[in-house]
SENUMAR-665790 format. One record per residue (C-alpha): residue in one letter; chain; x, y, z. Coordinates in steps of 0.02 Angstrom, whole numbers, plus 50000, padded with zeros to 5 digits. Each point is the difference from the previous one (the first is absolute). Example, Ala and Ser with C-alpha at 12.3 -4.5 7.8 and 13.67 -1.06 7.14 Angstrom:
A,A,50615,49775,50390
S,A,50069,50172,49967
***
This chain:
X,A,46001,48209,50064
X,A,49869,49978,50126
X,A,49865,50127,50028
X,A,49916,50080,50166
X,A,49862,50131,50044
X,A,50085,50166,50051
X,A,49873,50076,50113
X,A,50053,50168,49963
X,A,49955,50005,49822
X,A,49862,49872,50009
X,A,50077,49896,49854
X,A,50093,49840,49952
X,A,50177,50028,49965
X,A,50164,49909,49974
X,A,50102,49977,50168
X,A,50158,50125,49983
X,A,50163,49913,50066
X,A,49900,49847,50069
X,A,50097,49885,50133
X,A,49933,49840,50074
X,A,49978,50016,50186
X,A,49946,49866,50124
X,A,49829,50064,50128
X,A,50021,49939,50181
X,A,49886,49860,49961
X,A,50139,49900,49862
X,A,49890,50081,49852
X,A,50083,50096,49846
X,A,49954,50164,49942
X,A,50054,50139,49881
X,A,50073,50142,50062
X,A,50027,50171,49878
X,A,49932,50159,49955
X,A,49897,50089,49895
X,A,50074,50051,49817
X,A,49896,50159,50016
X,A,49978,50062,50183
X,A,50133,49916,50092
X,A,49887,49926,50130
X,A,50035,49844,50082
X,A,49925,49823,49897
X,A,49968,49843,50083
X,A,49928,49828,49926
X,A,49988,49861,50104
X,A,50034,49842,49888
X,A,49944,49809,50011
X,A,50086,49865,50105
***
């Protein structure tokens, strides 16, 4: 699984229920949420 920062606990954590989304400008990201908060993830991946 692919990890992100979750600004609201101020950690690294596993992406919960991550989907691959396209940005506006044709690049891929990561799209989920925290395991423990619930707060909105995003990672912005390679091209």
């Amino acid at each position: 699984m692919a990890e992100a920062y979750c600004v609201k606990c101020k950690a690294k954590k596993e992406i919960k229920e991550a989907q691959e989304v396209t940005m506006k400008n044709g690049r891929k990201a990561l799209k989920g949420t925290c395991p423990d908060c619930g707060t909105g993830m995003y990672r912005i991946m390679g091209k």
